[in-house]
C-alpha positions as CSV (number, residue, x, y, z in Angstrom):
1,X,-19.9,-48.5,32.7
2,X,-17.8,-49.3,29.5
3,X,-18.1,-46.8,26.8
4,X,-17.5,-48.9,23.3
5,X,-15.5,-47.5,20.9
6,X,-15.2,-47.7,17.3
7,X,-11.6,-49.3,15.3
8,X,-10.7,-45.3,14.5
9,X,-10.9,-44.3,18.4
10,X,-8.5,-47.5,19.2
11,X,-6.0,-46.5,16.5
12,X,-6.1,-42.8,17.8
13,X,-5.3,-44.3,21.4
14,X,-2.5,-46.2,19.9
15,X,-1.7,-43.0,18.0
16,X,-2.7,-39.7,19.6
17,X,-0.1,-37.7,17.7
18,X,-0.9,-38.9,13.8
19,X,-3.9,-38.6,11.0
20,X,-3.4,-40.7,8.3
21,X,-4.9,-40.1,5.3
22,X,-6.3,-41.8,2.3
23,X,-6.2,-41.0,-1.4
24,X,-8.6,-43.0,-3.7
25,X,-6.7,-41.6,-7.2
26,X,-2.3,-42.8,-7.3
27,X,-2.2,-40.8,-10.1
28,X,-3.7,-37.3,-8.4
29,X,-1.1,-38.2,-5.0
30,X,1.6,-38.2,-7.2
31,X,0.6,-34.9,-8.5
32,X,0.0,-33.7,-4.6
33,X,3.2,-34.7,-3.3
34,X,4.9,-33.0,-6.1
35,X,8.2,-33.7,-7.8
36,X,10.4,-35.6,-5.1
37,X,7.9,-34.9,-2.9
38,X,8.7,-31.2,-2.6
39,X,4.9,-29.8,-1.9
40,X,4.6,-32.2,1.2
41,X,8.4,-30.8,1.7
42,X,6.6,-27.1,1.8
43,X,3.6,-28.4,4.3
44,X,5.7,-30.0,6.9
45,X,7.9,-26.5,7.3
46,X,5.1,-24.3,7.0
47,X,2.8,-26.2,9.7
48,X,5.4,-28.1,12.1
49,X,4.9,-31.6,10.6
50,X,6.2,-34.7,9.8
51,X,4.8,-36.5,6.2
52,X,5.0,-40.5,5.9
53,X,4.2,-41.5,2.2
54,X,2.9,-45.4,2.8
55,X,1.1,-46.4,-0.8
56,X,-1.8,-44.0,-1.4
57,X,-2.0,-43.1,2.2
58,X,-0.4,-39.9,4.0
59,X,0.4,-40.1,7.6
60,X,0.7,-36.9,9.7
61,X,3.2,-36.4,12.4
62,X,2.7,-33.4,15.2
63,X,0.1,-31.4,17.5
64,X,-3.1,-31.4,17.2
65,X,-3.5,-28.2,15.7
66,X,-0.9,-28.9,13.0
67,X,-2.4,-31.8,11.8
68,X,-5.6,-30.7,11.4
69,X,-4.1,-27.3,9.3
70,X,-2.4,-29.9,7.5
71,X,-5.3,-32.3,6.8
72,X,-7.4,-29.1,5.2
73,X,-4.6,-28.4,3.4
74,X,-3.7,-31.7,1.6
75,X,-7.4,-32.3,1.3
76,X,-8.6,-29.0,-0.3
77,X,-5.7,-29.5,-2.8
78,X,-6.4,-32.7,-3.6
79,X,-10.0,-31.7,-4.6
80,X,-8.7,-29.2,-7.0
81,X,-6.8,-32.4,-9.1
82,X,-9.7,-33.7,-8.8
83,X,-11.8,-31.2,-10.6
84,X,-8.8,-31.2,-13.3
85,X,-7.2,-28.1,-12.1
86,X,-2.9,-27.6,-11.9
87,X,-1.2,-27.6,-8.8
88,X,1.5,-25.5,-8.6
89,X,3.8,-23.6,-5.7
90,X,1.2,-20.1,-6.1
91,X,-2.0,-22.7,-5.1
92,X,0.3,-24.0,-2.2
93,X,1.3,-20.7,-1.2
94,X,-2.1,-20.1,-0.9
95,X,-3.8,-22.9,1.1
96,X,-0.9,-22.5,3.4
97,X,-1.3,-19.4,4.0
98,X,-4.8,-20.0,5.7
99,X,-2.9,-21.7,8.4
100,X,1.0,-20.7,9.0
101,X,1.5,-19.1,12.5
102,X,-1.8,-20.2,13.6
103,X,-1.5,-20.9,17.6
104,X,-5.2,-22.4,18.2
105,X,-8.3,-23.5,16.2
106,X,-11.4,-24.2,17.4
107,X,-12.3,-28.5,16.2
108,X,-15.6,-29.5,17.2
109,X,-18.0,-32.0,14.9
110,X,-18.3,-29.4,12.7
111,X,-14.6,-29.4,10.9
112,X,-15.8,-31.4,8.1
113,X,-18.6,-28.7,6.8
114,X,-15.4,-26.2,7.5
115,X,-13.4,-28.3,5.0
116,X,-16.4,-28.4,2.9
117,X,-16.6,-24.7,2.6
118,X,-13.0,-24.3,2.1
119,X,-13.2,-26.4,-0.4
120,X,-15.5,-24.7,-2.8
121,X,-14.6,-20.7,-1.5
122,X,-12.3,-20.9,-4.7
123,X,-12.2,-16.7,-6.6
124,X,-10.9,-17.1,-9.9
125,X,-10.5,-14.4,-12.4
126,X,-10.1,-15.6,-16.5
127,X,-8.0,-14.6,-19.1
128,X,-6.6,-15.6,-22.2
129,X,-3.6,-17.5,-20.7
130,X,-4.4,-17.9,-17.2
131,X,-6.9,-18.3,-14.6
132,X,-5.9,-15.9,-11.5
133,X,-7.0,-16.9,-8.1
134,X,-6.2,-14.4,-4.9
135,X,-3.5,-16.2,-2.4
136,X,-4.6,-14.5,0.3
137,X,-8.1,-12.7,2.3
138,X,-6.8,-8.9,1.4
139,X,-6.3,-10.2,-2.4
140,X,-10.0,-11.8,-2.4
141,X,-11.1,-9.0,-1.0
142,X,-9.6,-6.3,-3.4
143,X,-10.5,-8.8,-6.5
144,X,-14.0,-8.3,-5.3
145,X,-14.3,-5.0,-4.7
146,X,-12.9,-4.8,-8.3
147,X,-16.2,-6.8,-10.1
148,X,-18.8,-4.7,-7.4
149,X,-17.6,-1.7,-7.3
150,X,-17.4,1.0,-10.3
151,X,-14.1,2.4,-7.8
152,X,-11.9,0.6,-6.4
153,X,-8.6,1.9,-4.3
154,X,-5.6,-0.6,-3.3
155,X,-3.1,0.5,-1.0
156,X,-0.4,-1.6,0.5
157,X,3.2,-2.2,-0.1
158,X,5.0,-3.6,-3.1
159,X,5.0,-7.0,-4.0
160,X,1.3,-7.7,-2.8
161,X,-0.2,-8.2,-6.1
162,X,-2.3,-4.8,-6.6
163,X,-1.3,-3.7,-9.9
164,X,-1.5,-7.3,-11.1
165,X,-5.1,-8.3,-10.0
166,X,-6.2,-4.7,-11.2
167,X,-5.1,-5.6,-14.6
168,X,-6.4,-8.9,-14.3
169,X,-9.9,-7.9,-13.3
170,X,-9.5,-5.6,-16.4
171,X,-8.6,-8.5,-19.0
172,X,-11.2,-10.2,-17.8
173,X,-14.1,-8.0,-18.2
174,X,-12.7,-6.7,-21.3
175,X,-12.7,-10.7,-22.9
176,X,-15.9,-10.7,-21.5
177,X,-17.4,-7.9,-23.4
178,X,-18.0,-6.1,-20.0
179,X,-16.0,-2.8,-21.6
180,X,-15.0,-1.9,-24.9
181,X,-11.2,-1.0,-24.3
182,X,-8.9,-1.1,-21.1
183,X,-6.8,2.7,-20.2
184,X,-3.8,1.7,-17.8
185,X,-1.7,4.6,-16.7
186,X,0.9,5.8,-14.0
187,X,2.7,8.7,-13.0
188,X,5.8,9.1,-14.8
189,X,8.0,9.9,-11.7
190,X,11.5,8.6,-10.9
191,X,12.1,6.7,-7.9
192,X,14.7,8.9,-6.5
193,X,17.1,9.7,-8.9
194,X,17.6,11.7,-12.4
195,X,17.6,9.4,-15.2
196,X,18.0,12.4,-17.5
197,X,16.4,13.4,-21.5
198,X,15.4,9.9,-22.6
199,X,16.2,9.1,-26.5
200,X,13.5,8.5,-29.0
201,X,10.1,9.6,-29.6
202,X,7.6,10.2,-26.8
203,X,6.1,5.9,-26.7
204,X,10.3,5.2,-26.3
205,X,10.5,8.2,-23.6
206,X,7.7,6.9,-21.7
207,X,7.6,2.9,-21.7
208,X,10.3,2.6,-19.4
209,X,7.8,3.5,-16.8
210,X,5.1,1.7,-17.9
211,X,7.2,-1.3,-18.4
212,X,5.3,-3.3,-15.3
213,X,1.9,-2.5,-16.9
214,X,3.3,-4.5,-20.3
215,X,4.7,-7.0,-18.0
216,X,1.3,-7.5,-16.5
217,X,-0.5,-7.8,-19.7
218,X,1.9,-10.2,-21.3
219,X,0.7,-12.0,-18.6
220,X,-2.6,-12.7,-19.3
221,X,-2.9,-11.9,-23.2
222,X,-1.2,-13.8,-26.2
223,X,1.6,-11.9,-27.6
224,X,0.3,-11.1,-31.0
225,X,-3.6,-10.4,-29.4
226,X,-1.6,-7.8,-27.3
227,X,0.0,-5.9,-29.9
228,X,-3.0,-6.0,-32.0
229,X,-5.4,-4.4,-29.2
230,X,-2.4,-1.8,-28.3
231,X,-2.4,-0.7,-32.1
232,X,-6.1,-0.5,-32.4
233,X,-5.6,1.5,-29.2
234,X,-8.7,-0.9,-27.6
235,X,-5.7,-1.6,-24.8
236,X,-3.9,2.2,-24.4
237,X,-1.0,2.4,-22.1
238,X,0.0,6.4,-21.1
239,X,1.4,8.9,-18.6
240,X,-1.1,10.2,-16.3
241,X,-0.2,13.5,-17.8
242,X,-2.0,12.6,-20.7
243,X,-5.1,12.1,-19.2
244,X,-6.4,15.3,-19.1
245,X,-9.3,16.5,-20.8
246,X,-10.6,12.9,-21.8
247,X,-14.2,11.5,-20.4
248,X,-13.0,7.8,-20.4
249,X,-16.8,6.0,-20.8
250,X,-17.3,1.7,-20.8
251,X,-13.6,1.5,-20.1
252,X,-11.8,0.1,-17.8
253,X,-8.8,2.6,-16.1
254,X,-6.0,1.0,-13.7
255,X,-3.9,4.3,-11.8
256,X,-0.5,2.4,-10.5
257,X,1.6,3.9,-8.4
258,X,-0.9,6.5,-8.0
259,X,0.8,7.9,-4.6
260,X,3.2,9.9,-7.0
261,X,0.4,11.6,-8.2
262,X,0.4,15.1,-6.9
263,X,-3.2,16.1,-5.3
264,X,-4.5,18.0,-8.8
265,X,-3.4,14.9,-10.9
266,X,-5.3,12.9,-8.5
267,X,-8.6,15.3,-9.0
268,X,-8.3,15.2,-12.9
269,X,-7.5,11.5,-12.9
270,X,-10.9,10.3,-10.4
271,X,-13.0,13.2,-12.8
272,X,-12.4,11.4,-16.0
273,X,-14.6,8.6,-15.4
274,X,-17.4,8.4,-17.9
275,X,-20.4,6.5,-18.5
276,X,-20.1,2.4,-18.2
277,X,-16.6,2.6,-16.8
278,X,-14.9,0.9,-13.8
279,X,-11.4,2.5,-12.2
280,X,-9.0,0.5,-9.9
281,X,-6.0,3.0,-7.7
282,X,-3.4,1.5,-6.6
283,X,-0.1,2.7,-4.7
284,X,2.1,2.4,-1.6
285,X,2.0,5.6,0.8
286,X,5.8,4.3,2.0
287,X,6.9,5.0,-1.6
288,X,6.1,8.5,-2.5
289,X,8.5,10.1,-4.4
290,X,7.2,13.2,-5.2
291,X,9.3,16.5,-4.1
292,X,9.7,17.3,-1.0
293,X,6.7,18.9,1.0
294,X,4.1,18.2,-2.2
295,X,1.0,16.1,-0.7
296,X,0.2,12.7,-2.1
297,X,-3.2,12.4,-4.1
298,X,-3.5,8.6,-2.9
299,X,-3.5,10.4,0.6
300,X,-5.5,13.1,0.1
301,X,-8.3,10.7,-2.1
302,X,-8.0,8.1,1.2
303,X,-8.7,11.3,3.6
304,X,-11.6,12.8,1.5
305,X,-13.6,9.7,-0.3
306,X,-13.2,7.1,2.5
307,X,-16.6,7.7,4.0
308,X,-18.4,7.6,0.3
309,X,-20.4,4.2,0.5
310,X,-19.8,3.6,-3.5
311,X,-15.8,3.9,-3.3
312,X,-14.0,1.1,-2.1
313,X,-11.0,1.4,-0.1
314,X,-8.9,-2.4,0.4
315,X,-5.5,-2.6,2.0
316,X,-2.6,-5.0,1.7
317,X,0.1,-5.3,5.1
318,X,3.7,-7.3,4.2
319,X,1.6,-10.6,5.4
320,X,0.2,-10.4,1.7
321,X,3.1,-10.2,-0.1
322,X,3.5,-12.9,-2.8
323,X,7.3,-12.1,-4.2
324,X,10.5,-13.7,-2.2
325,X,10.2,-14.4,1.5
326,X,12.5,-11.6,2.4
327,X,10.5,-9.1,0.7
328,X,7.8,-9.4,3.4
329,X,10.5,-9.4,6.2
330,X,12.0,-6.2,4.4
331,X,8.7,-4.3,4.2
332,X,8.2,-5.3,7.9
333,X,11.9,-4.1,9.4
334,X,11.3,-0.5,7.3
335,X,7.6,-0.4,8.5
336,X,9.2,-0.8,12.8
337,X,11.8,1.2,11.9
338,X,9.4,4.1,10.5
339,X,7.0,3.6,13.5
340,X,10.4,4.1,15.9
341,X,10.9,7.4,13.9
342,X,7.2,9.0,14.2
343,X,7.7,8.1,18.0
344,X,10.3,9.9,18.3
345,X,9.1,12.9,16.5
346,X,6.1,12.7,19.1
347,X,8.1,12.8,22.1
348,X,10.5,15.8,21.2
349,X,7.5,17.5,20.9
């Protein structure tokens, strides 16, 4: 019995290790490929592939499983020039994430409704000067714990975008009429060393430590909108020390580094939410710097609220990190090396 089959199965016979595919829009592949083709550059060392350019067709090179991460890839971002969105290396960074490392995928007829619902899965967050869109699941899933619940904790290491979504999510809701003004605050503890008496009055004492909370804002906010909303006090920036005694109501309160807030400052900080407001926590239980044998309140809040069905507890690992490369491998040799040392510990005892 001869089985017939179609022009596509011959050229797959002929070809068994290559996908080509075809781009209607020049115009949008230029875009795709990037300047000297640098994002197709980024696809073939992330997946294990080889890119032929041939007109407005792109030919893939490899296994199975690389070509069909890379197919989804090049096609998802195509669709977003398409809908008249920017391209640029954070949108990569995060399509390509989906896929790096992975060993095995399951392709049956239904990979095109997969690619569908890739496709349209986008989480975007609005604000003045950008639109923010998670890179990775534990972002997503922070962002949205963010909008649902009224408290929201995010613990994970540096460089994996907490502090940056939380003020995001803020911006947004406060453009959005959501809440009337936005509270951002942070412990104002030194990583490790004595800086000393600071000169000036107490906003030049303190903003050195609130410096990434600006840096966040300038983000997202024009320049002159900022300053406007910060003299208004609408957008207040302050030690957690000066939290006390306030009932914060149809705000919107961001805690940063909150596990170098000492278990009381913790207490006071969670009881000053008031009527119509929403709180995000966010800190790294690696980086306490508090003195020596003083419990964390990010700890003790984790071990106390964590079964409360209203409270939201999200957590990053150095797979979600979004700075340099390194910074993830970094986070990852401290994190063995830490592991070693409790094991240790364990089997003195």
């Amino acid at each position: 019995m001869v089985i017939p089959t179609t022009a596509n199965e011959t050229e797959e016979q002929k070809q068994p290790d290559q996908t080509n595919i075809k781009f209607p829009d020049n115009r949008l592949l230029i875009d795709l490929c990037g300047e000297f083709d640098k994002n197709l550059a980024e696809i073939e060392q992330k997946l294990a592939l080889q890119i032929v350019r041939r007109g407005n067709e792109l030919n893939l090179f490899g296994d199975e499983i690389s070509r069909s991460a890379g197919k989804i890839v090049l096609e998802v971002l195509y669709t977003r020039l398409e809908n008249g969105k920017s391209l640029d290396s954070g949108d990569l960074d995060r399509e390509l994430r989906s896929f790096t490392g992975v060993k095995s995928l399951e392709f049956d007829t239904q990979m095109d409704d997969q690619v569908e619902m890739v496709k349209k899965s986008t989480f975007e967050i609005k604000t003045r000067k950008k639109t923010i869109e998670p890179r990775t699941n534990a972002q997503t899933a922070f962002a949205s714990s963010l909008l649902k619940n009224e408290l929201a904790f995010g613990i994970g290491p540096a460089g994996t975008g907490k502090t940056y979504l939380a003020v995001a999510v803020a911006v947004s809701k406060f453009i959005n009429g959501e809440v009337d003004r936005i509270v951002l605050s942070r412990p104002a503890v030194e990583a490790g060393e004595k800086l000393g008496y600071l000169p000036g009055d107490m906003k030049d004492k303190v903003d050195p430590y609130m410096q990434p909370l600006y840096d966040a804002l300038n983000d997202f906010l024009p320049g002159k909108q900022l300053s406007k909303l910060i003299e208004e006090k609408r957008i207040e920036i302050a030690p957690l020390a000066f939290m006390r005694g306030r009932t914060l109501s149809h705000a919107f309160i961001v805690l940063d580094e909150a596990q170098n807030a000492s278990s009381m400052q913790m207490k006071m900080f969670l009881t000053r939410l008031g009527e119509g407001s929403r709180m995000a926590i966010t800190g790294d239980k690696s980086q306490i710097d508090l003195p020596k044998g003083a419990t964390s309140g990010l700890i003790e809040a984790e071990r106390l609220l964590s079964s409360e069905p209203k409270i939201s507890f999200n957590y990053f690992s150095a797979r979600d990190v979004v700075r340099h490369p390194l910074v993830a491998s970094i986070i990852e040799a401290y994190d063995k090396d830490s592991r070693r040392k409790l094991n240790s510990v364990k089997l003195e005892k």
